[in-house]
DRENDRENNU-637830 format. One record per atom (N, C-alpha, C): residue number from 1; residue in one letter; chain; atom name; x, y, z. Coordinates in Angstrom, 1 decimal. Layout:
[NUM, 'A', 'A', 'CA', [X, Y, Z]]
...
% end
This chain:
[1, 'X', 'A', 'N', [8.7, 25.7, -7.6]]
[1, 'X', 'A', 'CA', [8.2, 24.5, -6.9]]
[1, 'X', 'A', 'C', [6.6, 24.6, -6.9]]
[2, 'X', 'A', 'N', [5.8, 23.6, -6.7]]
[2, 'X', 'A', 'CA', [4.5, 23.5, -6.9]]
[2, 'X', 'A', 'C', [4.4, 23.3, -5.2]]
[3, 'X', 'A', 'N', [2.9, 24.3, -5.3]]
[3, 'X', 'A', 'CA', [2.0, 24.2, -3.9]]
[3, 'X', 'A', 'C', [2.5, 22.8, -3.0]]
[4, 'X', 'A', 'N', [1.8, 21.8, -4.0]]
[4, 'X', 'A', 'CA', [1.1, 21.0, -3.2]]
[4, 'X', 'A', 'C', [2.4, 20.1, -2.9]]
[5, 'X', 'A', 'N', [3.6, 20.3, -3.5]]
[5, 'X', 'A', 'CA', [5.0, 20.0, -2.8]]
[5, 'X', 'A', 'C', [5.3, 20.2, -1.5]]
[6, 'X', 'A', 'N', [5.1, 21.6, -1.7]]
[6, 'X', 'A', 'CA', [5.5, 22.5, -0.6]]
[6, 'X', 'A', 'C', [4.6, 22.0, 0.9]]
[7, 'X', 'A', 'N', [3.7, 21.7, 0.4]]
[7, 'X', 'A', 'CA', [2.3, 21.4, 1.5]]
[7, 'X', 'A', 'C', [2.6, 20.2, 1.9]]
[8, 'X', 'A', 'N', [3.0, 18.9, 1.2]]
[8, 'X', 'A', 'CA', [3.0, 17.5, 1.5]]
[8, 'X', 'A', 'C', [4.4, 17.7, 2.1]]
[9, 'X', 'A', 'N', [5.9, 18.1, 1.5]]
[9, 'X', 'A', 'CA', [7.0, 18.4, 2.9]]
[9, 'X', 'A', 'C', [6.6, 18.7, 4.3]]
[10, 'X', 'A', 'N', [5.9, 19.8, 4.2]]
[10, 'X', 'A', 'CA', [4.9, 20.4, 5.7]]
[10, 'X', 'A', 'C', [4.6, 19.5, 6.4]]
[11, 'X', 'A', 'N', [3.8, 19.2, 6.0]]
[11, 'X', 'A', 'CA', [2.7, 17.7, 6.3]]
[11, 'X', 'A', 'C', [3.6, 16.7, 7.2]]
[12, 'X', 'A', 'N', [4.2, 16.0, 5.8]]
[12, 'X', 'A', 'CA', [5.5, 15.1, 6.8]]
[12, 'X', 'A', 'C', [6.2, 15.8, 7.7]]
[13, 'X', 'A', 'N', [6.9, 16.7, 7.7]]
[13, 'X', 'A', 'CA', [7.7, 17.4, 8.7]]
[13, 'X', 'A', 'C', [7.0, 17.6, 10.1]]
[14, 'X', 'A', 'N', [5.5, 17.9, 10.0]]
[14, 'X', 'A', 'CA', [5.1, 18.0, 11.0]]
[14, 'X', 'A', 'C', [4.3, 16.6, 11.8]]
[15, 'X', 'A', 'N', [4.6, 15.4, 10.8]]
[15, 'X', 'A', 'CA', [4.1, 14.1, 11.2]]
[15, 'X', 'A', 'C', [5.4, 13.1, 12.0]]
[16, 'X', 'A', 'N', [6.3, 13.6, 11.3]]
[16, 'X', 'A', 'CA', [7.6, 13.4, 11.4]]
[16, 'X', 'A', 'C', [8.0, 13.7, 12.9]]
[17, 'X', 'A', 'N', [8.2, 15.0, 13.1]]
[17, 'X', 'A', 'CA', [8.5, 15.3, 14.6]]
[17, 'X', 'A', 'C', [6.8, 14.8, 15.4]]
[18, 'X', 'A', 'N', [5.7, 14.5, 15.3]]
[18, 'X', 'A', 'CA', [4.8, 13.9, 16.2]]
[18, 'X', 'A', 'C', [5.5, 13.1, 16.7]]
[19, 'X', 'A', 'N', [5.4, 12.0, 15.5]]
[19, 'X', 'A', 'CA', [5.8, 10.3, 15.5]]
[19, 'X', 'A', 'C', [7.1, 10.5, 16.5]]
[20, 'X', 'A', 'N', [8.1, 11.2, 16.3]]
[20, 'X', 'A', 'CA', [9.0, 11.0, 17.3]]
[20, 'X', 'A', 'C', [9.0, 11.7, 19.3]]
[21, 'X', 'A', 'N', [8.2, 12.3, 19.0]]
[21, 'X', 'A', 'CA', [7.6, 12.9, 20.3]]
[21, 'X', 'A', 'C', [6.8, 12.2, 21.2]]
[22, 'X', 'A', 'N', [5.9, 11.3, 20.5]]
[22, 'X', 'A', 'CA', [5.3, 10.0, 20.8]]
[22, 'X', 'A', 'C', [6.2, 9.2, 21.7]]
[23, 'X', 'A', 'N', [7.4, 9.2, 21.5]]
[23, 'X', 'A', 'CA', [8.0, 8.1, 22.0]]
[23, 'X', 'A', 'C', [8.8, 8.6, 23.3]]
[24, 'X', 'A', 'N', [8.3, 9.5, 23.4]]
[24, 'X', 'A', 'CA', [8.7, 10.0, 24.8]]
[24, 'X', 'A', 'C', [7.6, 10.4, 25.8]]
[25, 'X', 'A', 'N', [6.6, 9.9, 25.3]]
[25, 'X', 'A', 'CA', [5.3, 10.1, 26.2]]
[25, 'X', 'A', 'C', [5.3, 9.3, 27.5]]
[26, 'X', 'A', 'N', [5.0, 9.4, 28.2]]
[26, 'X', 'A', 'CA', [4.8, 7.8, 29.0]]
[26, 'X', 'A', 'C', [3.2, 7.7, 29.1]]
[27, 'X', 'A', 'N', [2.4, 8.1, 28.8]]
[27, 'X', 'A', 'CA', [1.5, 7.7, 28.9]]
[27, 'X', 'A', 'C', [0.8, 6.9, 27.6]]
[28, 'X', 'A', 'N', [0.3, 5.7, 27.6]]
[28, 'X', 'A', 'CA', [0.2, 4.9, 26.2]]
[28, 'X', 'A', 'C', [-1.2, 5.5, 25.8]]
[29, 'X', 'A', 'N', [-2.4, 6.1, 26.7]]
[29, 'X', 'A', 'CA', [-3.6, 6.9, 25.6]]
[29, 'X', 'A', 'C', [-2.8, 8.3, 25.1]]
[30, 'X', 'A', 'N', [-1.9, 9.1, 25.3]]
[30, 'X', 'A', 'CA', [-1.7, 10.1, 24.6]]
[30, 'X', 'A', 'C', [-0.5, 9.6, 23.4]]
[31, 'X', 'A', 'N', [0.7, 8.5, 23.6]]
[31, 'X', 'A', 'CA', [1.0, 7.7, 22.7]]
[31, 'X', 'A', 'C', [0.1, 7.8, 21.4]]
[32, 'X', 'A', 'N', [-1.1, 7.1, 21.6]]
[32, 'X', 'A', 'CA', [-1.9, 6.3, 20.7]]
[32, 'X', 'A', 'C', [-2.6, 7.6, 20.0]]
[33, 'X', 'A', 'N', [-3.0, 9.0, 21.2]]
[33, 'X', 'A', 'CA', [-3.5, 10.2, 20.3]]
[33, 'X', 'A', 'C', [-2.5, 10.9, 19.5]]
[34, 'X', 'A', 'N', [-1.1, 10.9, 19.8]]
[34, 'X', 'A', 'CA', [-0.1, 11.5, 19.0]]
[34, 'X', 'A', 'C', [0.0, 10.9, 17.7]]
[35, 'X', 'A', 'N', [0.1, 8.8, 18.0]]
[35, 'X', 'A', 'CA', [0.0, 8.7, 16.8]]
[35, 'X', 'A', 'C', [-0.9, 8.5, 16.1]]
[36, 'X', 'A', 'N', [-1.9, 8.8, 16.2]]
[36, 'X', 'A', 'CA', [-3.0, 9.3, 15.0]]
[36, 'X', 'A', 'C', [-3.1, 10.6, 14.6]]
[37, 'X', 'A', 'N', [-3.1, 10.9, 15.3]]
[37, 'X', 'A', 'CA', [-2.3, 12.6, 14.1]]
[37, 'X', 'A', 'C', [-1.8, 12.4, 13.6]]
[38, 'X', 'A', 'N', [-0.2, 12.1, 14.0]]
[38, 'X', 'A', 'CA', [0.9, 12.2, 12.9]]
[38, 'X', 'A', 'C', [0.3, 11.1, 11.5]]
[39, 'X', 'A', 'N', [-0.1, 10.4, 11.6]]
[39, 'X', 'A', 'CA', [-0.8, 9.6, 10.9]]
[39, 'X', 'A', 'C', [-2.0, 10.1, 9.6]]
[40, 'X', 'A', 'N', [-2.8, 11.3, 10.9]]
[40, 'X', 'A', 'CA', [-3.9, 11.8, 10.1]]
[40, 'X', 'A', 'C', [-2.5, 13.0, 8.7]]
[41, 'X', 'A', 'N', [-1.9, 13.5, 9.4]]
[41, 'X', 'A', 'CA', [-0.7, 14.6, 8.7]]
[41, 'X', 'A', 'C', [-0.2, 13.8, 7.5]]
[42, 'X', 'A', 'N', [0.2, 12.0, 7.9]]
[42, 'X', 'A', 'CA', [0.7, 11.7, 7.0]]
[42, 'X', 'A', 'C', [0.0, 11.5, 5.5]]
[43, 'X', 'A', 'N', [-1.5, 10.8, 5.9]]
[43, 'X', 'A', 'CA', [-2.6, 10.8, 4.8]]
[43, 'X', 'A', 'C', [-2.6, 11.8, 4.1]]
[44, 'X', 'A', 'N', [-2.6, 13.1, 4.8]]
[44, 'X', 'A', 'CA', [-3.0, 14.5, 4.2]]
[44, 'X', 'A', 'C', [-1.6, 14.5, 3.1]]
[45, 'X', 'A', 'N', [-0.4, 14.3, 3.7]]
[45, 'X', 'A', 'CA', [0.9, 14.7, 2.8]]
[45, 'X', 'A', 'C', [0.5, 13.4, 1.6]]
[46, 'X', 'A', 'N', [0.1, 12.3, 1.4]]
[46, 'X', 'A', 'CA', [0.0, 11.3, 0.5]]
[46, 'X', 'A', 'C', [-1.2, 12.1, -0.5]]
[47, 'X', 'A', 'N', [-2.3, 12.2, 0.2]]
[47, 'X', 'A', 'CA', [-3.3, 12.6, -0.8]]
[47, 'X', 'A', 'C', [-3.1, 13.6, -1.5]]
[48, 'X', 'A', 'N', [-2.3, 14.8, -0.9]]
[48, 'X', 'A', 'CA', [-1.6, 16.0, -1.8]]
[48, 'X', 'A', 'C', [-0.8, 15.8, -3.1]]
[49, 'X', 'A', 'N', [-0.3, 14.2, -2.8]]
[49, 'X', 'A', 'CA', [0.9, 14.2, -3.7]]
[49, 'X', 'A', 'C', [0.1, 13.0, -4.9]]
[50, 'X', 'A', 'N', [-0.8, 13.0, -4.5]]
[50, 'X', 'A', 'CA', [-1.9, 12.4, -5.6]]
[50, 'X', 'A', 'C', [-1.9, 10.9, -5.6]]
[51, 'X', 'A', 'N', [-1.1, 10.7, -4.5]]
[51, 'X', 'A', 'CA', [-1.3, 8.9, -4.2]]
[51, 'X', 'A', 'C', [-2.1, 8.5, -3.4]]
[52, 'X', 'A', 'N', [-3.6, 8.4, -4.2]]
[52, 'X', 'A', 'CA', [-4.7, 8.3, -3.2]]
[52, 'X', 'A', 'C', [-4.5, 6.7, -2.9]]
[53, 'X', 'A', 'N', [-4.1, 6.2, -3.5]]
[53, 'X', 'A', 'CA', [-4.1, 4.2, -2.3]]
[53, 'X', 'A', 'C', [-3.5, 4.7, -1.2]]
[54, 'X', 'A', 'N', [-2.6, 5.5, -0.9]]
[54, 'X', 'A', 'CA', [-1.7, 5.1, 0.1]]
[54, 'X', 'A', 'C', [-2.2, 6.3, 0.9]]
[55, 'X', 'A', 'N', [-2.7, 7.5, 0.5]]
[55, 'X', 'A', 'CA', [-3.8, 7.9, 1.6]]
[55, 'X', 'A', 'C', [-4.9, 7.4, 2.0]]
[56, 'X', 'A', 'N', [-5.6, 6.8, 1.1]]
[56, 'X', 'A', 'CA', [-6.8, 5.9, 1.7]]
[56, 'X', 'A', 'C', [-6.4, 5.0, 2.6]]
[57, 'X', 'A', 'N', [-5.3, 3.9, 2.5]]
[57, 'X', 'A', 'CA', [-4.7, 3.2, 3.0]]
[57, 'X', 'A', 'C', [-4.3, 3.2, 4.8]]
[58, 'X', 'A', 'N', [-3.5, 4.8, 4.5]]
[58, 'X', 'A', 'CA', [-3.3, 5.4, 6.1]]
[58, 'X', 'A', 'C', [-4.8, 5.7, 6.8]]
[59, 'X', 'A', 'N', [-5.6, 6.5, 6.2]]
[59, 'X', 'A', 'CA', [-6.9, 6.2, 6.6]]
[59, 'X', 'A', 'C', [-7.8, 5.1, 7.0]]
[60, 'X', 'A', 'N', [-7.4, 4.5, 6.3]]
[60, 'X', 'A', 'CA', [-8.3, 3.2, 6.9]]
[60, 'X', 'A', 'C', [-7.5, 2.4, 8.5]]
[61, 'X', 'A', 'N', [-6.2, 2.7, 8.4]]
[61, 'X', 'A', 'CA', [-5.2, 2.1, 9.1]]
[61, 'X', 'A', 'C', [-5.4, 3.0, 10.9]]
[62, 'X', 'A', 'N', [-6.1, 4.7, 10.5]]
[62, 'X', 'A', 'CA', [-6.1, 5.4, 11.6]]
[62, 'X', 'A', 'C', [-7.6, 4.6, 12.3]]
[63, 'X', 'A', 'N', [-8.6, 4.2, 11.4]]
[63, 'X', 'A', 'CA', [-9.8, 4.2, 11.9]]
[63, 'X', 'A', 'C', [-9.6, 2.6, 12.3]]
[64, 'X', 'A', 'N', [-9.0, 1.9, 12.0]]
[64, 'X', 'A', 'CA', [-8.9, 0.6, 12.5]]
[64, 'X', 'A', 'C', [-8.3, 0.7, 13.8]]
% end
């Protein structure tokens, strides 16, 4: 298996359980901080896998 496989599963796995941890926050500023992480994790797992639109894409989507 190649590295950067192994790294982008990570990535999602750990964006994955954010995104769902988020939804049991009750607070909507820590909400909004979880989900930009899991967000920032998700970009990182896209650009690893060499689909830079759709990491740029998430990126532009965190900073909006």
């Amino acid at each position: 298996m190649d590295t950067n496989f192994i790294l982008t599963q990570i990535l999602g796995g750990f964006a994955l359980i954010l995104v769902c941890f988020s939804y049991f926050v009750k607070n909507k500023k820590y909400f909004l901080l979880i989900q930009v992480f899991a967000n920032i994790f998700y970009a990182g797992a896209f650009l690893f896998q060499n689909l830079f639109v759709a990491g740029f894409n998430t990126i532009v989507s965190i900073v909006r």
